[in-house]
C-alpha positions, 0 to 999 in steps of 0.5 A, a space after each residue: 462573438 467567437 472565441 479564439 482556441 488561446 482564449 478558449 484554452 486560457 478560460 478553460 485553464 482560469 476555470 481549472 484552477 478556480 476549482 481546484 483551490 475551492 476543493 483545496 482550500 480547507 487543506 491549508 487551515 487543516 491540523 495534521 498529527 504529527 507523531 508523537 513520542 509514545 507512538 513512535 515507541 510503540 512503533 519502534 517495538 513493533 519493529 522489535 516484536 516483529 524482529 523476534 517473532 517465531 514461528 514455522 512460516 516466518 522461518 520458512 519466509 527466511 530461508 526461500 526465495 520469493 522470486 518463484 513463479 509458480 508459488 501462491 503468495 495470497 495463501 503463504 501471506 495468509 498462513 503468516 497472518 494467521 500464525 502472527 495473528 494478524 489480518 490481511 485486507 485486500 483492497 482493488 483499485 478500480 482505476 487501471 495503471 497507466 499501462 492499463 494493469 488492474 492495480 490492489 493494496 494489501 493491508 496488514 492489521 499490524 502496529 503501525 498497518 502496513 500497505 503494499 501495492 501490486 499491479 497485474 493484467 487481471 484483479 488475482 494477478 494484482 493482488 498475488 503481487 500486492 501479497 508477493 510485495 508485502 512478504 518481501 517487506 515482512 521479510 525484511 522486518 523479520 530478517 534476524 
């Protein structure tokens, strides 16, 4: 017995779905926390630890200019992390963008950890954006 394409397409869709509300199922029931209010304080002075942080890179990251070609963001972004001792993680993605570009976080150890996103045609140039992105936002938190 042969099948139309419709009804091909129709059980194909039936199967889809029963899977994913088997994989999905526990999300309903699942506890997630919210945050509370001694977090939210501590996040809040972060930010304000953060807005009154001195030092010589922060200083510089004020007064230049983040759209340069020629400027290595990896290593400006490192040098700000070890001044405000904090880590830097990079995290590439193996999955390519829709455009085909390879894609990588970068994770700041701060309170609350911060994660910026980059894409390039290759692994460095994505994680040269990824740093690029999360100096723009250190710049901004540390905007006086």
């Amino acid at each position: 017995m042969d099948i139309s394409e419709d009804e091909e397409y129709d059980l194909f869709e039936d199967e889809l779905a029963a899977r994913v509300q088997t994989r999905y199922s526990g999300l309903k029931d699942s506890k997630i926390a919210t945050l509370t209010t001694p977090h939210s304080h501590k996040v809040s002075q972060f930010h304000k630890n953060l807005k009154q942080s001195t030092g010589t890179k922060l200083t510089e990251l004020q007064n230049i200019s983040l759209n340069v070609k020629d400027f290595n963001f990896v290593q400006f972004l490192q040098e700000i992390a070890s001044e405000q001792q904090f880590e830097v993680t990079y995290v590439d993605i193996e999955e390519k963008s829709i455009s085909g570009k390879c894609q990588c976080l970068v994770q700041l150890s701060t309170l609350p950890v911060a994660v910026c996103y980059g894409s390039g045609s290759n692994s460095k140039d994505a994680q040269a954006a990824a740093a690029h992105n999360a100096l723009e936002y250190l710049k901004i938190m540390t905007k006086k």
